[in-house]
N, C-alpha and C positions, 0 to 999 in steps of 0.2 A: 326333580329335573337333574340332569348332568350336570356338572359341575364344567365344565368347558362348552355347555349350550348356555350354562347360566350367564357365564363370563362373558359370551358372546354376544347374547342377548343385552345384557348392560352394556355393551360397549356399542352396539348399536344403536341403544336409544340414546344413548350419551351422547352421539353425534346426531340424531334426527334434535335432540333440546336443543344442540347449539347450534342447529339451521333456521330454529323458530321464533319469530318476531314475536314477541306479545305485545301488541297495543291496548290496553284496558282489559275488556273483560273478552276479547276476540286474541286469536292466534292465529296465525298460518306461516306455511313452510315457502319459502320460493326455492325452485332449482339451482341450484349451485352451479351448475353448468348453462343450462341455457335463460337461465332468469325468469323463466314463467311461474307462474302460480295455477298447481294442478289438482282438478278435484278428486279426482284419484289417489292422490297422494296423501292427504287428506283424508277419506275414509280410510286405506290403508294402515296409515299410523293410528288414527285413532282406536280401530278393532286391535291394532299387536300392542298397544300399550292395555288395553284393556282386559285383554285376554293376558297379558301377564303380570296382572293385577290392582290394574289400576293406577291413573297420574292424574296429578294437576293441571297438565295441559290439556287433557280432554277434551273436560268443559271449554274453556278457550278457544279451541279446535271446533267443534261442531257449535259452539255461537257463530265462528266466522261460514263455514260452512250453513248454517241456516241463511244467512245474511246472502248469500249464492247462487241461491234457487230462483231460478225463471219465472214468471208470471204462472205460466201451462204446467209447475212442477216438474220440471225439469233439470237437470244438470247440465251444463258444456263440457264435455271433453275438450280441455286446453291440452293444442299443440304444437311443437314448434313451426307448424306449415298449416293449422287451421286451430278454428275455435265453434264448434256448432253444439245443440242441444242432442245430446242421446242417452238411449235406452241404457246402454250399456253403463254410461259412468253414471248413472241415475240409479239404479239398482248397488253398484257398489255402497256410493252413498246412503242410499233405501236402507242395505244390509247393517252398514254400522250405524246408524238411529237407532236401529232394532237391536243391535250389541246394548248399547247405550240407553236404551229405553226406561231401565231402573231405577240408571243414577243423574243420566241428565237428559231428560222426556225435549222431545222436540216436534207433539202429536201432531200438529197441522202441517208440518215441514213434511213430517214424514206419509199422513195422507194423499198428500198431492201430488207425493215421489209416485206410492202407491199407483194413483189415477192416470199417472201420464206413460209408467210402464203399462199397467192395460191397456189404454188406448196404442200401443205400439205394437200390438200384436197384428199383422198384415193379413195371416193367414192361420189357420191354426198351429201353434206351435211356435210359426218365426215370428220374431219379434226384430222390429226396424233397427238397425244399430244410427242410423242417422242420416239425414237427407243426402248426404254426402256419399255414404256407403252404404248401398241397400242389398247388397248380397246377403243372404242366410247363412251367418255368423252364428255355428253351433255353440260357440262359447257366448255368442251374444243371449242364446235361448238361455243355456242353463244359467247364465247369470241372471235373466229378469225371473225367469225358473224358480231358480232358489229360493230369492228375494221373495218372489208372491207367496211360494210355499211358506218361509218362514211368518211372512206377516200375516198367512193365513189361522198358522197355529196362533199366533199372539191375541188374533181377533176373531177368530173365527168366522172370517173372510170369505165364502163359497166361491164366489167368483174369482177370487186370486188363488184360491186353490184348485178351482178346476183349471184355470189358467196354466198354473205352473205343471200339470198332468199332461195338458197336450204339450208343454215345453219338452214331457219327457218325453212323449211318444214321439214328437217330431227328433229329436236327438238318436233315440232309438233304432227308429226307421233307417236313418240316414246310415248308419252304419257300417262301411263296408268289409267284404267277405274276407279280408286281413285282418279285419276287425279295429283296425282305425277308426279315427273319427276325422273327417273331412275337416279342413279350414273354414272352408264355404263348401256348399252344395249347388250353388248355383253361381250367375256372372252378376248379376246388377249393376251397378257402375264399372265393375274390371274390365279391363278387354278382355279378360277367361276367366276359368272356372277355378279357385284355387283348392282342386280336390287335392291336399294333399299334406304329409304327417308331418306337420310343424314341431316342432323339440318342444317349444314353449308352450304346446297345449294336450302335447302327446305323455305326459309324464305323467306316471298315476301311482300311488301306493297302493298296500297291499288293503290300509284301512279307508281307502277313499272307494278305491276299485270292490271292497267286500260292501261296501253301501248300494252299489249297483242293483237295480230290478234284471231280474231275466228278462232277456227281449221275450222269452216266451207270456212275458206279462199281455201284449200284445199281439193275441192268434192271428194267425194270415199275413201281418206286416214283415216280420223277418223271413231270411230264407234260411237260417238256421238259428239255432243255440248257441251261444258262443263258451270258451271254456271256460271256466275259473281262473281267477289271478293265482297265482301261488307265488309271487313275488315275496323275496323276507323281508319283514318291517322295515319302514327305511331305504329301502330299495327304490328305483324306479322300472317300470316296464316302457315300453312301445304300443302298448296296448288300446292306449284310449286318453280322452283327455283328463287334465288333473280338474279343472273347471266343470267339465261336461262330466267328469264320475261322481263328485261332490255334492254335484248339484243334484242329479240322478236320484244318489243316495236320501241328502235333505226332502227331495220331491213324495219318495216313496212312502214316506213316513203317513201321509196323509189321506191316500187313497182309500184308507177302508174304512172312512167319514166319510165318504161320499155319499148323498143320499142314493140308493136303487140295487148298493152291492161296493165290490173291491172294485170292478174296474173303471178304470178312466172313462171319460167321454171319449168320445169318436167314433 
């Protein structure tokens, strides 16, 4: 690693240690600013401490994080203006259990996350971000997406892996001929529709964006091919989402397990 990302990196986590409370054998971070306690935040740290080698608050972390979980396997997205159960911070969650599977197992927490992301799937592909906001959140798909992909490979899951196939093709579909990727595709609670290239989910690399399926994966859905990224390492495009390419990528890995052939259901 770089020697000014490494420097970087420790100096970040050096400030997330000294936001976190340890009580016993549980940990959590509250916000510095607005004082909530987020589960989001929470998976977050614990995947970038672990993916950069591993910490002692970890474990800490995802005991308190176990201790979190809804009856129905659920997570609350805590905010400063609401606090409900969703799909969306359920899956992040989901994702680092599954970072952390090796070293600190949390099998029934992480089942349940499992069940209540499938059960959130409305239609094929979208999946409910929360009673609150039911518009079809493309980053909400590919996050429950991923999540089922990934926990598909760990357990070899059929149903969470066909799941997370139509997450792609519904992402895919949606597509449009600029080759964005929509906010929303539809209104649900909004008064409109937010079709349109948010910065925060429109940023893709060149190795997120080469994980991509061709839409031609899916004949008759698109109305074209889209181009290749050619963006250089490190880079960002306007091209598509960093969520919705990631997850894309993680999705496709698993389609050619499918029983009947390579392609997806639908």
């Amino acid at each position: 690693m770089d020697r000014r990302l490494t420097s970087l990196l420790f100096r970040v986590t050096r400030e997330v240690r000294e936001l976190a409370i340890v009580d016993g054998e549980t940990a959590y971070i509250r916000d510095p600013v607005f004082g909530i306690v987020r589960n989001r935040v929470h998976a977050e740290v614990a995947k970038a401490l672990l993916r950069s080698g591993g910490d002692p608050l970890v474990g800490p972390i995802l005991n308190y994080v176990a201790g979190c979980q809804n009856p129905d396997g659920s997570y609350n997205e805590v905010h400063v203006n609401y606090n409900e159960p969703s799909a969306l911070i359920t899956a992040f969650i989901g994702d680092a259990l599954l970072e952390a599977a090796d070293r600190h197992p949390h099998e029934e927490v992480l089942r349940k996350a499992r069940d209540f992301v499938l059960a959130a799937e409305r239609r094929p592909g979208y999946f409910l971000k929360s009673s609150g906001y039911t518009a079809d959140h493309l980053n909400v798909d590919a996050s429950c997406g991923a999540f089922l992909a990934r926990y598909a490979e760990r357990y070899g899951d059929e149903d969470a892996r066909a799941a997370a196939l139509r997450a792609a093709e519904n992402i895919v579909h949606h597509q449009c001929k600029c080759s964005f990727y929509p906010y929303a595709v539809d209104k649900g609670t909004y008064p409109y529709v937010f079709k349109l290239p948010c910065v925060h989910y429109q940023g893709v690399t060149t190795g997120r964006g080469a994980g991509c399926p061709s839409p031609t994966t899916f004949p008759g859905r698109m109305r074209s091919p889209r181009p290749p990224l050619s963006t250089p390492p490190g880079r960002t495009t306007g091209t598509g989402s960093t969520l919705i390419s990631a997850s894309i990528g993680s999705i496709r890995t698993y389609r050619g397990s499918l029983p009947g052939g390579s392609r997806g259901p639908g």
